[in-house]
Backbone atoms as SQL, in Angstrom:
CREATE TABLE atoms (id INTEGER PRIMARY KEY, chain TEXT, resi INTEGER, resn TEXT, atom TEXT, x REAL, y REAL, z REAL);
INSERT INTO atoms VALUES
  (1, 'A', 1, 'UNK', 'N', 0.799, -1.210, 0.000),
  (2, 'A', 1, 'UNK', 'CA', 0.000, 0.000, 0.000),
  (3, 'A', 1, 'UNK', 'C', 0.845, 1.279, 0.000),
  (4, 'A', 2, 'UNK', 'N', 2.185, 1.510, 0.667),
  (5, 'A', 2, 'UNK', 'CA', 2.777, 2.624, 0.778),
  (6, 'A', 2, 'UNK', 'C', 3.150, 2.946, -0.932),
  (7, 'A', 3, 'UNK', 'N', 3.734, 2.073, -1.800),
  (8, 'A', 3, 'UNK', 'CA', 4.048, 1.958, -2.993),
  (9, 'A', 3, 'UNK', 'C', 2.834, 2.790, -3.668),
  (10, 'A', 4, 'UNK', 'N', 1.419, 2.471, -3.532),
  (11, 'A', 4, 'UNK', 'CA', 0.204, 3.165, -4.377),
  (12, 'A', 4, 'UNK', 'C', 0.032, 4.563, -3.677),
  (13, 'A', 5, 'UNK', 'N', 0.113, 4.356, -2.523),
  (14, 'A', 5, 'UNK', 'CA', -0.056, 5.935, -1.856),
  (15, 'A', 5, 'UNK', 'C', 1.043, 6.576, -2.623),
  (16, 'A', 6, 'UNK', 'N', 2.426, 6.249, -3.092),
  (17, 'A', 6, 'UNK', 'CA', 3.069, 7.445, -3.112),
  (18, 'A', 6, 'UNK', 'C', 3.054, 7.354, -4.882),
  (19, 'A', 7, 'UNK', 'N', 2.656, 6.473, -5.607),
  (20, 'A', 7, 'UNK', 'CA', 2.889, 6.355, -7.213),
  (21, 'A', 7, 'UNK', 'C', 1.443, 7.851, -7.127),
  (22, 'A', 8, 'UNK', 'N', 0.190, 7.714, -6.366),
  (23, 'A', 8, 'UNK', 'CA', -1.134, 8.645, -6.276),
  (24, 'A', 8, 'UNK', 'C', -0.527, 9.880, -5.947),
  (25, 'A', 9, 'UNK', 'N', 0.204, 9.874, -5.073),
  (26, 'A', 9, 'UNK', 'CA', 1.107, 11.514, -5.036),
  (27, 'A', 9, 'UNK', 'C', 1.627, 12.101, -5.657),
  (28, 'A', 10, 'UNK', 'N', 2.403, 11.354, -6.655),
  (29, 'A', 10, 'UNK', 'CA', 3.368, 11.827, -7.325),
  (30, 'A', 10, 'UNK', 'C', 2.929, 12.158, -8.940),
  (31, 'A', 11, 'UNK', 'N', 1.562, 11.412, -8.778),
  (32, 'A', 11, 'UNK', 'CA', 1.386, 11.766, -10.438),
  (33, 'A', 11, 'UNK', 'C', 0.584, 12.760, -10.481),
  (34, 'A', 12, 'UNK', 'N', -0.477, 13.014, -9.633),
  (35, 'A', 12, 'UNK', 'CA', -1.163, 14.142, -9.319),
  (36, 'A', 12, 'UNK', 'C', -0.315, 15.265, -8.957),
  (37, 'A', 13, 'UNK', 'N', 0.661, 15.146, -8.286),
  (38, 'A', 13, 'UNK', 'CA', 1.354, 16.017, -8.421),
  (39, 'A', 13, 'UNK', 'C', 1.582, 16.348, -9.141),
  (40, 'A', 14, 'UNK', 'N', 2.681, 15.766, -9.891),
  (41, 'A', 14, 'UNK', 'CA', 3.313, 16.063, -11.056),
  (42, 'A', 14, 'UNK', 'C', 2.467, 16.549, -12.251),
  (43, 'A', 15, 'UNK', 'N', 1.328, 15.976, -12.893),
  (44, 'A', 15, 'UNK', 'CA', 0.749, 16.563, -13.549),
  (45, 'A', 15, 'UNK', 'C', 0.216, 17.906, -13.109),
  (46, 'A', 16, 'UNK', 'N', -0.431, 18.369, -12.497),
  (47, 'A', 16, 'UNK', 'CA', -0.963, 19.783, -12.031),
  (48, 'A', 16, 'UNK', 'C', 0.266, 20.373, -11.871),
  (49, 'A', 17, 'UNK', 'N', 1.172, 20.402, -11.502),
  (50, 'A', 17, 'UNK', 'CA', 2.225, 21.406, -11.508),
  (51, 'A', 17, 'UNK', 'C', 3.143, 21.412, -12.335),
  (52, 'A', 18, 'UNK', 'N', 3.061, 20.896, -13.291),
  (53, 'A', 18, 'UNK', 'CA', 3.563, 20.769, -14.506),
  (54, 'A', 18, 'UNK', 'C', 3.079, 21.787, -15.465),
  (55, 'A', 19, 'UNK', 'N', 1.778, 21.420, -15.583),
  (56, 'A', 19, 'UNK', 'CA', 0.834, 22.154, -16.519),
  (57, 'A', 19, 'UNK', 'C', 0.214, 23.324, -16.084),
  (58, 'A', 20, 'UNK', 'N', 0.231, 23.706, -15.005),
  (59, 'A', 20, 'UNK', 'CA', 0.136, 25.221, -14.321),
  (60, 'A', 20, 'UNK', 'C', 1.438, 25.896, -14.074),
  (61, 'A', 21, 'UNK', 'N', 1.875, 25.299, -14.079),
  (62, 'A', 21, 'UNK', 'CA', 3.604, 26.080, -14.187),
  (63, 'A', 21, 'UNK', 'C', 4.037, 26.546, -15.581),
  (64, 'A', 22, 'UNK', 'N', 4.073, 25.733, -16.484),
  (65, 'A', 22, 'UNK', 'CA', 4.172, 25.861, -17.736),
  (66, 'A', 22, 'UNK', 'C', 3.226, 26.699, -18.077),
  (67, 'A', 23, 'UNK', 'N', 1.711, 26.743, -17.988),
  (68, 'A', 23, 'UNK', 'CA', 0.791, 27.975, -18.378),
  (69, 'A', 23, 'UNK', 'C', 1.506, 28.862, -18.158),
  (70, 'A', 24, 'UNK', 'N', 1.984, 29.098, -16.554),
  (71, 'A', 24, 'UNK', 'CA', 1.920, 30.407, -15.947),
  (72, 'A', 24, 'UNK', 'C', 3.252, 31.001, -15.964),
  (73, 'A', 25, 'UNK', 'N', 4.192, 30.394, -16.966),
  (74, 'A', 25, 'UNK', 'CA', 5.296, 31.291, -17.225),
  (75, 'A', 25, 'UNK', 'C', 5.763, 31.397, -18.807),
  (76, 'A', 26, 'UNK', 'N', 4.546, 30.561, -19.595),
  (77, 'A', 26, 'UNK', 'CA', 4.237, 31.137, -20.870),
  (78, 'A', 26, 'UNK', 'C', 3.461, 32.741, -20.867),
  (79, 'A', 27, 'UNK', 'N', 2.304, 32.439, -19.885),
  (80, 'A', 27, 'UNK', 'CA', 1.866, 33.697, -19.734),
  (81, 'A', 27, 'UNK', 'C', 2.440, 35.012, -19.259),
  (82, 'A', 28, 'UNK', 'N', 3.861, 34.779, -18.808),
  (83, 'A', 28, 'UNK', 'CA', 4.512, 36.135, -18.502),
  (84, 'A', 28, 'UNK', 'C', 4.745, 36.579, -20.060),
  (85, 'A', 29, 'UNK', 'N', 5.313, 35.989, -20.914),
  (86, 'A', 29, 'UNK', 'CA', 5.208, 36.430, -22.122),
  (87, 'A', 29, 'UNK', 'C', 7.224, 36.279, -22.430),
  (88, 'A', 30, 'UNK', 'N', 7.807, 35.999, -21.564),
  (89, 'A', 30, 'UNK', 'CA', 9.153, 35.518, -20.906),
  (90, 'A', 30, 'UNK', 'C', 9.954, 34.576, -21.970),
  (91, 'A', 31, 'UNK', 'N', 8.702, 33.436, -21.584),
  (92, 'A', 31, 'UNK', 'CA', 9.306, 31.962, -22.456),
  (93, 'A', 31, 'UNK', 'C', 8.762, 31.814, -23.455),
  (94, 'A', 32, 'UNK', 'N', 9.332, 31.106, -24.116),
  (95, 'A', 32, 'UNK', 'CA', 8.650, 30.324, -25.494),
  (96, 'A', 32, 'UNK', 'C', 8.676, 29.115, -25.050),
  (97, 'A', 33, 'UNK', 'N', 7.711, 28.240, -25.768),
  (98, 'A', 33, 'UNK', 'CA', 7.026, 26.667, -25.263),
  (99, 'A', 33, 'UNK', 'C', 8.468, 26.338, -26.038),
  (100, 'A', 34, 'UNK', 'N', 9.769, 25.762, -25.777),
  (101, 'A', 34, 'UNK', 'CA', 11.085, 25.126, -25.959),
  (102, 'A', 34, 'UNK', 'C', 11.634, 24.371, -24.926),
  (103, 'A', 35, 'UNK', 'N', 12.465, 23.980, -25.188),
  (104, 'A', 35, 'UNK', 'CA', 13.292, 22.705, -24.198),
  (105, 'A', 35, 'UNK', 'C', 13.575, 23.843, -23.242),
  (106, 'A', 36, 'UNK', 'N', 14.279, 24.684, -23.540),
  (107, 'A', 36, 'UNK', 'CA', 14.628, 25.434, -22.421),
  (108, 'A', 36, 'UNK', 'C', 13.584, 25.628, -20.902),
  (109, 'A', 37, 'UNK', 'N', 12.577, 25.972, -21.552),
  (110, 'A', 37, 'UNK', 'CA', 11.235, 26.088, -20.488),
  (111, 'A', 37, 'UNK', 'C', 10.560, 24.375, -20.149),
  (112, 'A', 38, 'UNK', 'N', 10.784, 23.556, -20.475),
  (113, 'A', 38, 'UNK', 'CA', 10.472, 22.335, -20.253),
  (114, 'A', 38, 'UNK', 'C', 11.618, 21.627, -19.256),
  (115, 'A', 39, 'UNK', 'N', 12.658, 22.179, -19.130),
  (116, 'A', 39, 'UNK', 'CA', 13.506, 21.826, -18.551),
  (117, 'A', 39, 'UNK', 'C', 13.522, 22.356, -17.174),
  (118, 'A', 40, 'UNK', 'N', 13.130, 23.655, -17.154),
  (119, 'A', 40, 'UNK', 'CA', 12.965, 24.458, -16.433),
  (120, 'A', 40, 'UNK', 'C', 11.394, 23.895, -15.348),
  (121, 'A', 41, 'UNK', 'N', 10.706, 23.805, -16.046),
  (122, 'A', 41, 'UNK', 'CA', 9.250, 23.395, -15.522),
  (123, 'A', 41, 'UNK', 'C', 9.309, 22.002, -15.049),
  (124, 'A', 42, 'UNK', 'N', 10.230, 20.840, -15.612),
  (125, 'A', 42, 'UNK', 'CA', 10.516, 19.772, -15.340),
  (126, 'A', 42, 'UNK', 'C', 10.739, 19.878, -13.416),
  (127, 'A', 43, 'UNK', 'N', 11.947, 21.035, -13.581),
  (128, 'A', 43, 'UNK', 'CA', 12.678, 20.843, -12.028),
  (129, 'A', 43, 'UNK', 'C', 11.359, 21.180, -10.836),
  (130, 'A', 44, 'UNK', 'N', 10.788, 22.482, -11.822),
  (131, 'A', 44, 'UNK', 'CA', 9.953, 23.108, -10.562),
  (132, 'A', 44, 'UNK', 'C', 8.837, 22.143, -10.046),
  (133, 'A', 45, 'UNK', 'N', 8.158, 21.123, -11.269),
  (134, 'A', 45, 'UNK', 'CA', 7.191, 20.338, -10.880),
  (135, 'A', 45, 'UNK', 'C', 7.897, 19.025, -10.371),
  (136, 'A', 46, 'UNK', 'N', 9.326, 18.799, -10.275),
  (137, 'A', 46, 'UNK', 'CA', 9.981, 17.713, -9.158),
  (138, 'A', 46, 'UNK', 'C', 10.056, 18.039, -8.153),
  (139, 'A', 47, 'UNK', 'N', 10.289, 19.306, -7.687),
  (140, 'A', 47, 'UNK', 'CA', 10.330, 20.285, -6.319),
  (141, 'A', 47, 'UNK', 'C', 9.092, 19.542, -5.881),
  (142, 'A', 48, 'UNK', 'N', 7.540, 20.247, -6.440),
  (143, 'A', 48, 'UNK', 'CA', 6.459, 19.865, -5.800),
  (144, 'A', 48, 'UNK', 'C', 6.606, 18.808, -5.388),
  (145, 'A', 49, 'UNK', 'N', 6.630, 17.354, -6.411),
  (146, 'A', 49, 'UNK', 'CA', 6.316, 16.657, -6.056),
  (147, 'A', 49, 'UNK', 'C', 7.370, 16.003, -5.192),
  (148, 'A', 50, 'UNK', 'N', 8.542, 16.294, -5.261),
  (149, 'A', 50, 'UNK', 'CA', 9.682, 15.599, -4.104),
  (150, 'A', 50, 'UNK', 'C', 8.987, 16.013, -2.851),
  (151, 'A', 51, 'UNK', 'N', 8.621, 17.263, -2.553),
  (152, 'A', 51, 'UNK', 'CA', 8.397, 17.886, -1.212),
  (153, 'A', 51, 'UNK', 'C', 6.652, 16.937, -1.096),
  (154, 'A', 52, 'UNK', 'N', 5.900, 16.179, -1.991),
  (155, 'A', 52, 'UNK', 'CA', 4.203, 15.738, -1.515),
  (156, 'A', 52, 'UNK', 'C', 4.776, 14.133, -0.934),
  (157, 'A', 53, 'UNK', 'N', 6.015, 13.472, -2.015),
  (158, 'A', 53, 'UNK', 'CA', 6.234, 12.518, -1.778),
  (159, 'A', 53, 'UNK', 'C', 7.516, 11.973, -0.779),
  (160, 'A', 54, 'UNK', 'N', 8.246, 12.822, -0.555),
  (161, 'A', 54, 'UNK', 'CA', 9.396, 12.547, 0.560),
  (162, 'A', 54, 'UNK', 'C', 8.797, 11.847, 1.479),
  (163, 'A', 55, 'UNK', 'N', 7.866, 12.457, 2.287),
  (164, 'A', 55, 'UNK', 'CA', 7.878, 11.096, 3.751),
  (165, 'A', 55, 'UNK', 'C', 7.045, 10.400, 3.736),
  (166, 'A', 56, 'UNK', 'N', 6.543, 9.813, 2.302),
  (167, 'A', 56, 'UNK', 'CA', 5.726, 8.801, 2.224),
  (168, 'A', 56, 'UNK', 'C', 7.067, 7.804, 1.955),
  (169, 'A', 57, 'UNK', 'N', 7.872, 8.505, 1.011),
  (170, 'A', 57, 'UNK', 'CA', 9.157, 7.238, 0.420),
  (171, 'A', 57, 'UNK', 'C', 10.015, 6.936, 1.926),
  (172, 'A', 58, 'UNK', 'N', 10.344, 7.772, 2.342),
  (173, 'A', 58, 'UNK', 'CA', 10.684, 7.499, 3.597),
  (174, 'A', 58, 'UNK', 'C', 10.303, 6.604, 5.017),
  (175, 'A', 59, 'UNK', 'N', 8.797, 6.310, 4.880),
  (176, 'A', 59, 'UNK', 'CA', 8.084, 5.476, 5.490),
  (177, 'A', 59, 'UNK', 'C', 8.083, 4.062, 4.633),
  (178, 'A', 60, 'UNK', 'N', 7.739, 4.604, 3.368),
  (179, 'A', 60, 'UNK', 'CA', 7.684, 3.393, 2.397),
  (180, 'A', 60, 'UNK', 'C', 9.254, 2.361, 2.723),
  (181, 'A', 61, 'UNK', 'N', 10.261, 2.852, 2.825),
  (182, 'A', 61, 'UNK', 'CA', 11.637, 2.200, 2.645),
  (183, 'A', 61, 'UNK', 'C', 11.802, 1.958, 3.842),
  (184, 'A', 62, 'UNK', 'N', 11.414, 2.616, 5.118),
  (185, 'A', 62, 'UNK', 'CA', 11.493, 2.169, 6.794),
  (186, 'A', 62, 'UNK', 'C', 10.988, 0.907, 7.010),
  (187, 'A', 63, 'UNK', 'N', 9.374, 1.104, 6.342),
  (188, 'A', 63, 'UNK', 'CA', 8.225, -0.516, 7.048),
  (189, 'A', 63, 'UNK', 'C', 9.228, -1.725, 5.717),
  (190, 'A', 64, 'UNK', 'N', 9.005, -1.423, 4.845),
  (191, 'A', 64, 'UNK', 'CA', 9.362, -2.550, 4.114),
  (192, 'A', 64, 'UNK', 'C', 11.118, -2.995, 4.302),
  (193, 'A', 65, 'UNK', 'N', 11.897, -2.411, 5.361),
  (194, 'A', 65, 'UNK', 'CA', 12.856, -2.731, 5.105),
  (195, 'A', 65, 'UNK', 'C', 13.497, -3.180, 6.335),
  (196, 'A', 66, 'UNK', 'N', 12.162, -2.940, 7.411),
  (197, 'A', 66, 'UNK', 'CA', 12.026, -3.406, 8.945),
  (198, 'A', 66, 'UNK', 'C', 12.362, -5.140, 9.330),
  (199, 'A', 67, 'UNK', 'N', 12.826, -5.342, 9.962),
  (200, 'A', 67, 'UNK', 'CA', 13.327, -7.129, 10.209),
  (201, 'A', 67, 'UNK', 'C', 11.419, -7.392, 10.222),
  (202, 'A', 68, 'UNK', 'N', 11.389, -8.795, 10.095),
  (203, 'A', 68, 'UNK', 'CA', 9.982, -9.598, 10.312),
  (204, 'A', 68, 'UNK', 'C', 10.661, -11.097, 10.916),
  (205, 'A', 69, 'UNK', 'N', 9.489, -10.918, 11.769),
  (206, 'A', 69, 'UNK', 'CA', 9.532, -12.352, 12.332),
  (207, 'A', 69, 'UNK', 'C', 8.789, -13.486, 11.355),
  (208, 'A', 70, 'UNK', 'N', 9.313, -14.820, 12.500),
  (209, 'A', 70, 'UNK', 'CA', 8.734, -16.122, 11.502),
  (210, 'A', 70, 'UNK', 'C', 7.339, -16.299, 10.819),
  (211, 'A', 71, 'UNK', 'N', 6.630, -15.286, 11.450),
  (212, 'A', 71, 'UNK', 'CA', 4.900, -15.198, 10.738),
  (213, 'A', 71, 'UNK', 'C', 4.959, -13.889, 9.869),
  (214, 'A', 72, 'UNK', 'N', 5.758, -13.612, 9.799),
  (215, 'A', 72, 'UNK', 'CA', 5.948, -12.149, 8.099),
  (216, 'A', 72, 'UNK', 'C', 5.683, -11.321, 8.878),
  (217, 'A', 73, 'UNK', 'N', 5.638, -11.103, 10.473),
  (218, 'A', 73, 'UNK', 'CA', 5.103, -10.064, 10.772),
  (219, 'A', 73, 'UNK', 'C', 6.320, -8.745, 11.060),
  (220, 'A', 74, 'UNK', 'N', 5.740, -7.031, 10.952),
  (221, 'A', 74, 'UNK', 'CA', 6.949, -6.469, 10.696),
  (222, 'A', 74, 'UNK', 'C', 7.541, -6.292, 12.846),
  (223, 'A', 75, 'UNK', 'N', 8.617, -6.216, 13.241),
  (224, 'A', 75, 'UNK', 'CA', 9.094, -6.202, 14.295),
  (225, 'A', 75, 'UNK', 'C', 9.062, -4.771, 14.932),
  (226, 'A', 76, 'UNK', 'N', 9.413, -3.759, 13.722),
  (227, 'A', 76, 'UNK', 'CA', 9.155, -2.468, 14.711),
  (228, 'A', 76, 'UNK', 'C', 7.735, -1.872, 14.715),
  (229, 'A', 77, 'UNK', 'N', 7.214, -1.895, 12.832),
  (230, 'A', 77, 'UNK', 'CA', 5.745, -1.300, 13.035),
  (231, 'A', 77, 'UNK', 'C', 5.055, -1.731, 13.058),
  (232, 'A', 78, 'UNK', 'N', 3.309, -1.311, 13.370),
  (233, 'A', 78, 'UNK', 'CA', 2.599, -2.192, 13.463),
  (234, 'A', 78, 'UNK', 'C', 1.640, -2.027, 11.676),
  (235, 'A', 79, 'UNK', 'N', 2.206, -0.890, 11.368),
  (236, 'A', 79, 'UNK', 'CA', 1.665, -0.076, 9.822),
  (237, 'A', 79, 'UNK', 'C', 2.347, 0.821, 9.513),
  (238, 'A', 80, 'UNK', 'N', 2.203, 1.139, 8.595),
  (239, 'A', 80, 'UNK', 'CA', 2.728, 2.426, 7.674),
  (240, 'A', 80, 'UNK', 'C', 2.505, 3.760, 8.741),
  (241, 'A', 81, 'UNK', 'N', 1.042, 4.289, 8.927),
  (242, 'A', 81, 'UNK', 'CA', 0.990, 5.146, 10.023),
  (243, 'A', 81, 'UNK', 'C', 1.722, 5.068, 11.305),
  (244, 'A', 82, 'UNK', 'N', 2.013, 3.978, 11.806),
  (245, 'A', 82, 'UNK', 'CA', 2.773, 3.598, 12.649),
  (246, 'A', 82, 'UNK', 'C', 4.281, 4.220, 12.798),
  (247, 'A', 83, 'UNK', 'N', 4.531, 3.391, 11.755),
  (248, 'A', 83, 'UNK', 'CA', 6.289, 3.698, 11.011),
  (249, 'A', 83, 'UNK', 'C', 5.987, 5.356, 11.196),
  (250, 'A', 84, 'UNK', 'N', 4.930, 5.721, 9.982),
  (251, 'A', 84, 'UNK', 'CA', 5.490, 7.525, 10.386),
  (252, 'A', 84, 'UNK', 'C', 5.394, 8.189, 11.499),
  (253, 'A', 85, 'UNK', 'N', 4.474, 7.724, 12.648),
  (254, 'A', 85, 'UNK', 'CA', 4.263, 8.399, 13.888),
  (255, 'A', 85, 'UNK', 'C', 5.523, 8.325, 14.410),
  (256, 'A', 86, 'UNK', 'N', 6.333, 7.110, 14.566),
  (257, 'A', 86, 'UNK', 'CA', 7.435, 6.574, 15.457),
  (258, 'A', 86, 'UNK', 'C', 8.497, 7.754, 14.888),
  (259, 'A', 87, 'UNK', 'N', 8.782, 7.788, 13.274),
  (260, 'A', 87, 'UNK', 'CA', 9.660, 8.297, 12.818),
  (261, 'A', 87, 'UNK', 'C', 9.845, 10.159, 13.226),
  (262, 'A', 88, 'UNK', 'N', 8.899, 10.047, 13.327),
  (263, 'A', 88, 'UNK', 'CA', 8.158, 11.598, 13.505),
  (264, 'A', 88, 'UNK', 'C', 8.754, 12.120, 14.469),
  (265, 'A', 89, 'UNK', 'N', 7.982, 11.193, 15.509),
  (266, 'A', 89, 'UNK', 'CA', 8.504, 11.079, 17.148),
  (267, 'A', 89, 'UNK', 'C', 9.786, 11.280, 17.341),
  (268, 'A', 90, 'UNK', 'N', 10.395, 10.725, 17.074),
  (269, 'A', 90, 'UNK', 'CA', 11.886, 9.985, 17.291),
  (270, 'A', 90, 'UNK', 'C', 13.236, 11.310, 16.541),
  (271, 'A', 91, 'UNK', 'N', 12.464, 11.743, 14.973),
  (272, 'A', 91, 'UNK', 'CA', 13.386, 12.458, 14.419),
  (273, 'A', 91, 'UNK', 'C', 12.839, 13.587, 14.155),
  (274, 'A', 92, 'UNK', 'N', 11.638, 14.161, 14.172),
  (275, 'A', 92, 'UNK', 'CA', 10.761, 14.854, 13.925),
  (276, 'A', 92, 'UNK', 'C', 10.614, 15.431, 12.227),
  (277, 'A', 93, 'UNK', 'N', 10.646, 16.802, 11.700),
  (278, 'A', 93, 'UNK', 'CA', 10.668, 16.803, 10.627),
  (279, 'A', 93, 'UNK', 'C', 11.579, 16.426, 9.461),
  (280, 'A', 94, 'UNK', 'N', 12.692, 17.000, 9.784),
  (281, 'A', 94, 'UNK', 'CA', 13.479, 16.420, 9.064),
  (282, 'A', 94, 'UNK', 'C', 13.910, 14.609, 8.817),
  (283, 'A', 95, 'UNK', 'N', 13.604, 14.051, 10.309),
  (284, 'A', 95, 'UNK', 'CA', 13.544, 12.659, 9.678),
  (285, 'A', 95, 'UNK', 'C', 12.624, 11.847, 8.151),
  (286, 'A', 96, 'UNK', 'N', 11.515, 12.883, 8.442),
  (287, 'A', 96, 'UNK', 'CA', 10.630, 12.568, 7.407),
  (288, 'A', 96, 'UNK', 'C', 10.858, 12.679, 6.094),
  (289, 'A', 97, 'UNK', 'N', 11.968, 13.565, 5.682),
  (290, 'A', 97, 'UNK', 'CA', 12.276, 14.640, 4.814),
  (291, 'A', 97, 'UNK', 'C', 13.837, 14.307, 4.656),
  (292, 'A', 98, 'UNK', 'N', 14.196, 12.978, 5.212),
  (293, 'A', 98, 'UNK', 'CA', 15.891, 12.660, 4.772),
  (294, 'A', 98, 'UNK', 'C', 15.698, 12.272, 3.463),
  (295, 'A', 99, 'UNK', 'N', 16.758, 12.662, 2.814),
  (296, 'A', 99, 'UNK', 'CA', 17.255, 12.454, 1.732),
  (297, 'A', 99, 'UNK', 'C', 16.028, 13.458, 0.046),
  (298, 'A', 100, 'UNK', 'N', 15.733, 14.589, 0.893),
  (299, 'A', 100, 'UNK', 'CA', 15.496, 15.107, 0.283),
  (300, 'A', 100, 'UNK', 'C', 15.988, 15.701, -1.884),
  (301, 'A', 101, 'UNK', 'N', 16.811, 15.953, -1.327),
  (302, 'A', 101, 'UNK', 'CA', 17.480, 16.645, -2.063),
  (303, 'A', 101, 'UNK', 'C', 17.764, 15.755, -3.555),
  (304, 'A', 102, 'UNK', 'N', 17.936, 14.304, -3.011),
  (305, 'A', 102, 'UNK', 'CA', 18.371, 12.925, -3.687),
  (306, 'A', 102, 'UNK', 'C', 17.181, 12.648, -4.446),
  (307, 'A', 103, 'UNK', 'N', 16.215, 12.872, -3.742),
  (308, 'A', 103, 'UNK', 'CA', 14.686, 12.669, -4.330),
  (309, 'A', 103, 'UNK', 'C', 14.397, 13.316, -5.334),
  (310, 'A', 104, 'UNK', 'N', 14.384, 15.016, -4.949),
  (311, 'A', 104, 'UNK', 'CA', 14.139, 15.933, -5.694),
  (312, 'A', 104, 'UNK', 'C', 15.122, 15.681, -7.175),
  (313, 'A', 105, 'UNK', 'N', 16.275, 15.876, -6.890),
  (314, 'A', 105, 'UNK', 'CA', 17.078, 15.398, -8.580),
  (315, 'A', 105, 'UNK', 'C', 16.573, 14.325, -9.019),
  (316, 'A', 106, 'UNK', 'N', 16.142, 13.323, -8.199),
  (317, 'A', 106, 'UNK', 'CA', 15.751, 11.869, -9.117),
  (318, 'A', 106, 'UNK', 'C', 14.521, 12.404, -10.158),
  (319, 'A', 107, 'UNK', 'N', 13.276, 12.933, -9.188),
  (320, 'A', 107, 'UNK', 'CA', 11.952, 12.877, -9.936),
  (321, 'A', 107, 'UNK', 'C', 12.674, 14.265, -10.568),
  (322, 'A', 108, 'UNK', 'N', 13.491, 15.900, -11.003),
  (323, 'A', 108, 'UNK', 'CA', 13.095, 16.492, -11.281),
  (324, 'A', 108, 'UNK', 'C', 13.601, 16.374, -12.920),
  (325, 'A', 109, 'UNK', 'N', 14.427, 15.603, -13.226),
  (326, 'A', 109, 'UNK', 'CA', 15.698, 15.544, -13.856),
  (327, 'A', 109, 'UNK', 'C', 14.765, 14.813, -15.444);
């Protein structure tokens, strides 16, 4: 489930801020619709969506990567909400939000 929660984040994201970004700096009258501005709009709509999807991937890679005992069960969380409360707790925002930056170049690039 963490996998669909964050593929649902990221495309909604990504589409709406893609295509309102791109409107809205054709409409300065600035750019021309070219690679240059697609490249440009690429990064800004990875921004969004790095910053909707960071501490879902971050939870996502915590629960699934948690030891399990002999019945598959996970040892530290008891769920995904779980995992993020603990993480929360424990590191507060920025735990949520590690490896930001890594994210952001992956999806903006």
């Amino acid at each position: 489930m963490p996998t669909v929660y964050r593929a649902m984040l990221l495309t909604s994201t990504q589409l709406a801020s893609y295509d309102h970004v791109k409107h809205s700096l054709l409409q300065t009258g600035v750019f021309e619709d070219n690679v240059p501005l697609h490249l440009l709009v690429s990064m800004i709509a990875g921004l969004f969506c790095a910053i909707t999807t960071a501490p879902v991937d971050n939870v996502k890679s915590r629960y699934m990567n948690q030891p399990f005992d002999a019945q598959g069960k996970g040892t530290r969380y008891l769920s995904t909400v779980d995992c993020f409360a603990k993480t929360f707790k424990a590191e507060g925002f920025t735990g949520v939000y590690k490896g930001f930056l890594a994210n952001w170049m992956r999806i903006g690039n």
